[in-house]
N, C-alpha and C positions, 0 to 999 in steps of 0.2 A: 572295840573303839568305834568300829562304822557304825554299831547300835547307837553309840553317845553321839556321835557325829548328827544322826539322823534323827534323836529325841531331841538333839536343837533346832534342826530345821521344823519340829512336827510342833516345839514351843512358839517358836517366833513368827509361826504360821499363825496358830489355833490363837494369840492372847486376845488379838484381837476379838473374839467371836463373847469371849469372856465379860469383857463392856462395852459391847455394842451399845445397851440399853444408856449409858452415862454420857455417851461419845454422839447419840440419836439426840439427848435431850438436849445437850450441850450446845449443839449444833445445830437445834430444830432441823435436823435430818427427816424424808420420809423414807417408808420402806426400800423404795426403787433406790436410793442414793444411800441407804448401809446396805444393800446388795451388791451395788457396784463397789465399795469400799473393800466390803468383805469377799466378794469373788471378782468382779473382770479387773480393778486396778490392780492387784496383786497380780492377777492371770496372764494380764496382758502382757505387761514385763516380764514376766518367767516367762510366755511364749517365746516372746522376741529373742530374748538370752538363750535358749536352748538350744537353739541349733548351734550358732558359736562355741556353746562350752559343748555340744559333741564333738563335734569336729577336733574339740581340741582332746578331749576325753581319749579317742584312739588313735589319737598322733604322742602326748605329752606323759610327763610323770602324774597320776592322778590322786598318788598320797599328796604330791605337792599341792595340785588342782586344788583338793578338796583345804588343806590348810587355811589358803587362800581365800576361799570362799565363806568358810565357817568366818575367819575373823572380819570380811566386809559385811555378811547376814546380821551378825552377830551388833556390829559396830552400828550400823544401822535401824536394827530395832533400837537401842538406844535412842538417837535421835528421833523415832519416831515418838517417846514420848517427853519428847520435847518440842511437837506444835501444836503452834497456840492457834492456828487458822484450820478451817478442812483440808483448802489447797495443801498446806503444808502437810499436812496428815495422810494426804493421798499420792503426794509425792515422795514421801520417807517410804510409803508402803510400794508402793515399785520398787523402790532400788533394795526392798528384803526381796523382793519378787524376781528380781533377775539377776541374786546373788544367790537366791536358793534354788534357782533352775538345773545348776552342776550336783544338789546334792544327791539325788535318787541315780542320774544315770552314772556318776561317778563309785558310788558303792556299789552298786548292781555287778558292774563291770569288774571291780574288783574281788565282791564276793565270788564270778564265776574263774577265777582265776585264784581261789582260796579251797573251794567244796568241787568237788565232782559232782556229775551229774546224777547220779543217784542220789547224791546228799541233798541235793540243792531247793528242791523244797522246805525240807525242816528247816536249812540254814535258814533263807528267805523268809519263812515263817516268822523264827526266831528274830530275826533282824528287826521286822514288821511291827513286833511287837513295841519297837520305839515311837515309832506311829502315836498306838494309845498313849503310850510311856509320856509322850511329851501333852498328849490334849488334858489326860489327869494332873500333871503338872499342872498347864496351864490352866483347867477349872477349879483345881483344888489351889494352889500358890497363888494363883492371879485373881481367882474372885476375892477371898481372905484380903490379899493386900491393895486391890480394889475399895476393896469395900469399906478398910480403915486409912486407906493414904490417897484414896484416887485412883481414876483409870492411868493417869501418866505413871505414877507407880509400878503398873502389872508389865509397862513396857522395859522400865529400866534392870527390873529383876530379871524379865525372858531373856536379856540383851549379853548377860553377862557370860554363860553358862559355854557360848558358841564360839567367843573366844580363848578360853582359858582350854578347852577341847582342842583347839585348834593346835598349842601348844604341845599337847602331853600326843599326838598323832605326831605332829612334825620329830617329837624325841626317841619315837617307841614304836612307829610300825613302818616296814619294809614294803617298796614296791615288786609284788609278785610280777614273775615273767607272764607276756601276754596271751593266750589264748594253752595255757598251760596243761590241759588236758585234754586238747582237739590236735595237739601238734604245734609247731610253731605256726601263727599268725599270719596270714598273708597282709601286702600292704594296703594300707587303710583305702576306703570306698567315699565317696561324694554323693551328695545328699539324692542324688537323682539316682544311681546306682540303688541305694538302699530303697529307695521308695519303688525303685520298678520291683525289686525283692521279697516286699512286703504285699503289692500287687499280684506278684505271680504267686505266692506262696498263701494259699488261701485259707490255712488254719493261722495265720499269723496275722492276718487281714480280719477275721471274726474273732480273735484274739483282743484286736486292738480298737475293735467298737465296743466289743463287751465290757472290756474295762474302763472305757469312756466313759459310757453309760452306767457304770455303778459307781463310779468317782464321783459322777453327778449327784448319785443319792446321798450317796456319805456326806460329802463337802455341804449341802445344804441341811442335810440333819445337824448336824454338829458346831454348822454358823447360828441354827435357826434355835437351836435345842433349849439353850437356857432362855432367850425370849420367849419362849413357847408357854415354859413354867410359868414364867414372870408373868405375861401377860393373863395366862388360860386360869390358872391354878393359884395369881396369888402369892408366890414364893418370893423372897428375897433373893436378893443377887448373891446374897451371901449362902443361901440354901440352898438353890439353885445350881452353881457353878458345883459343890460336892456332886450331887444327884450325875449331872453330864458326863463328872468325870468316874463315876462308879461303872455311867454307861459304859466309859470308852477302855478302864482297864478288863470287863468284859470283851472289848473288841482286842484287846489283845493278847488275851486267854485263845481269842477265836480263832486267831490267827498262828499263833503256836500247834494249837492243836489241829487245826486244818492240815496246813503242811507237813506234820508226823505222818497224819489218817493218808494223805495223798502221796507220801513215799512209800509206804507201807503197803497197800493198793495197785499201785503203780509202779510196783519196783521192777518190773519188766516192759511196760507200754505206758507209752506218755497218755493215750487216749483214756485211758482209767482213772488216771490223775484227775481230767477234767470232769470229772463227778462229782469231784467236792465242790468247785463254783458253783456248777451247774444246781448243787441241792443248796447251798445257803443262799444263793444271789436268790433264788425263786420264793424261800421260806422269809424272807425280808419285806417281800409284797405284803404278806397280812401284820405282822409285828408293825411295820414301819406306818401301814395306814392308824394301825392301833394306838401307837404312841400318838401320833398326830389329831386322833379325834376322841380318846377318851375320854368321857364327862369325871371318873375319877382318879384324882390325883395318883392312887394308888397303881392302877390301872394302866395307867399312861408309863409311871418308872418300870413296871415290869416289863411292859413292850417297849422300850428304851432300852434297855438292859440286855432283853433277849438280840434285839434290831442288830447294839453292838457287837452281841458274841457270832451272829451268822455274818454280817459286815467285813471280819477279819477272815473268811473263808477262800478269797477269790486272789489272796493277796501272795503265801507263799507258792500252789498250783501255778496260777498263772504266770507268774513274773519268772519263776524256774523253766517254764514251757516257752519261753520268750528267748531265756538266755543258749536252750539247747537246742531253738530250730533256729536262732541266729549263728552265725560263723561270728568267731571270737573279733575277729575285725572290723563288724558292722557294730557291735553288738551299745558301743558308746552313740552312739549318733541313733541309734536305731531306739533305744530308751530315751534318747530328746526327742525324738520326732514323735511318739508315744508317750512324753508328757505335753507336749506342744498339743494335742489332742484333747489331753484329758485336762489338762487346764484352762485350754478355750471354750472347749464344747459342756466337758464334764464340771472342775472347779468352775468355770470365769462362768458359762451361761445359768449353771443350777441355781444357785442365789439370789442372780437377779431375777431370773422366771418368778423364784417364789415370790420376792418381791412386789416384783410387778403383778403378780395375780392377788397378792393379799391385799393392795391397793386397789386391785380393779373389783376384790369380791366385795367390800367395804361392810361384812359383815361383826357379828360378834367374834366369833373364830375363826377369821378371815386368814390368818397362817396359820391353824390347822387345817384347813379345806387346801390350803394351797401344797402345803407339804405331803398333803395325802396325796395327791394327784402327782406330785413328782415321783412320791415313792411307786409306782405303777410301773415307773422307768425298771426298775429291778425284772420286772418279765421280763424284757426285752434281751437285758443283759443277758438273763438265764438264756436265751432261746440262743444266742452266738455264741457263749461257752458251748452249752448242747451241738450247736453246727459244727464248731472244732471238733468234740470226739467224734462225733459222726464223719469227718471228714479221714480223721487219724487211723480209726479203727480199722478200717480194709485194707490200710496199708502197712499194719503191723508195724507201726512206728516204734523204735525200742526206743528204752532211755539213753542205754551208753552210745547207741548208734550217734545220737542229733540229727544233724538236717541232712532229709533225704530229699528236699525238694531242687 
């Protein structure tokens, strides 16, 4: 049920991204302002909101939390496709934005209070998989009814799916005890505590720029992906929107299979684990440049394709490596302050970068030049996955151990 939980968060995120192109014309939008649509007005809000819903994450019931949550996200995509101004359109999309802030660290928390540490990669994986789960949704369901009822259409359909989930959770799954395989819990930490923790603890600290930095690339491939088509190649919105989402249930083939290869690996030392980011985040640098400047169509869906299946690499490793060198106590507040990050810096600034450089290139392929250059970020990433095992390894970090720091 957290998978369905979090294929709604990943629909009511990604529909937008699906008619951009309808929502541009509509609105004689330029690229800078559907980047800011499509990343920092969402980002901003889910920043703000995240710390509050951690805090409340490892103090409160979080089957309850997430209820909650799914039926405001939920509720509110609805009304988003029902404005008929920008203003309004950028104010519906905050309030998905910091009613989806609780959904990742609220499952996260729960997951590790479901799988042991040895598990907890595949589980994660698997979870992950929701991710693509909901962007194929939404390119495959939302361009189709896009395309024959309107862009307001794609929002009323995302809308529904997040409440009625919200429901069959409130009926059917139980709140596990907290910190359930480290021991009992100790009491919850203040935001200042946690961040000196993440400070001192410096595979947790390159941990959490890596992921930053490759949240970046995803979130801007997959805002930019089907204008890419549309524009470079020609496509329909209607042909287009399948293509993205073919991309992205490759990303979450990637993502299953990562966190098997990285339990299996690593069933003794967490630093082995981080192999797996370390090889897909780096094999993403040439695929991601590919898609973005192929002169052929063809060309271009394969390196889409591939982009997505290494994409899903860095998703169960890392987030498993998060939950076991955090203490079960930090561990809600510690996954807000690490999407507060990856949503300002990674989702909210990636989009509009591109934005704003496919405007400043003012060439033919001016967001292909511009997405190639984001995609570059993916080194960076690789190189602080790579400093976490480097950091783990001499000190024989085990999995069932967790945090030694």
């Amino acid at each position: 049920m957290f998978g369905a939980a979090y294929t709604c968060n990943s629909i009511d995120r990604q529909v937008v991204s699906v008619v951009i192109e309808p929502i541009k014309h509509q609105f004689a939008l330029s690229d800078r302002a559907v980047g800011l649509l499509g990343g920092a007005v969402y980002t901003t809000a889910f920043a703000i909101a995240c710390l509050p819903i951690g805090w409340l994450i490892d103090r409160y019931s979080r089957r309850n939390l997430l209820c909650i949550l799914l039926t405001v996200w939920g509720g509110l995509t609805l009304l988003t496709g029902m404005a008929r101004s920008f203003p309004a359109l950028v104010l519906a999309r905050m309030g998905v934005g910091a009613a989806e802030a609780g959904g990742q660290p609220v499952c996260l928390s729960l997951l590790a209070d479901y799988f042991a540490p040895a598990e907890r990669s595949t589980a994660i994986g698997y979870f992950y998989l929701s991710t693509a789960l909901g962007i194929v949704i939404s390119f495959l369901a939302g361009g189709w009814v896009a395309g024959h009822w309107g862009w307001q259409a794609a929002f009323y359909l995302a809308g529904i799916p997040g409440i009625l989930v919200a429901s069959v959770i409130g009926l059917t799954v139980a709140e596990p005890r907290r910190g359930r395989f480290e021991g009992k819990a100790a009491p919850a930490h203040g935001f200042r505590e946690v961040l000196v923790f993440i400070w001192r603890c410096r595979p947790l600290l390159h941990l959490c720029i890596g992921m930053t930095l490759t949240a970046m690339t995803i979130s801007t491939q997959w805002l930019w992906a089907a204008s890419l088509l549309i524009r470079n190649h020609g496509l329909a919105i209607g042909t287009a929107g399948p293509i993205v989402a073919l991309g992205a249930g490759f990303s979450a083939l990637g993502s299953a299979v990562a966190g098997r290869v990285a339990d299996r690996i690593g069933q003794t030392s967490l630093a082995r684990r981080m192999l797996v980011p370390v090889v897909t985040t780096a094999l993403c640098v040439p695929f991601g440049i590919g898609f973005a400047l192929a002169p052929s169509t063809a060309v271009s869906v394969v390196c889409l394709v591939a982009t997505g299946f290494l994409m899903g690499g860095f998703l169960g490793p890392c987030f498993s490596a998060m939950t076991i060198l955090a203490p079960p106590e930090m561990r809600g507040t510690m996954a807000a302050l690490l999407q507060v990050s990856i949503n300002l810096v990674g989702t909210g600034a990636g989009p509009v970068i591109v934005g704003a450089l496919s405007d400043n290139f003012g060439t033919k392929n001016s967001l292909g030049d511009a997405l190639a250059v984001v995609a570059l970020a993916n080194a960076w990433a690789a190189a602080h996955f790579w400093r976490v095992r480097s950091v783990l390894a001499p000190r024989h970090v085990a999995v069932k151990e967790g945090l030694l720091f």
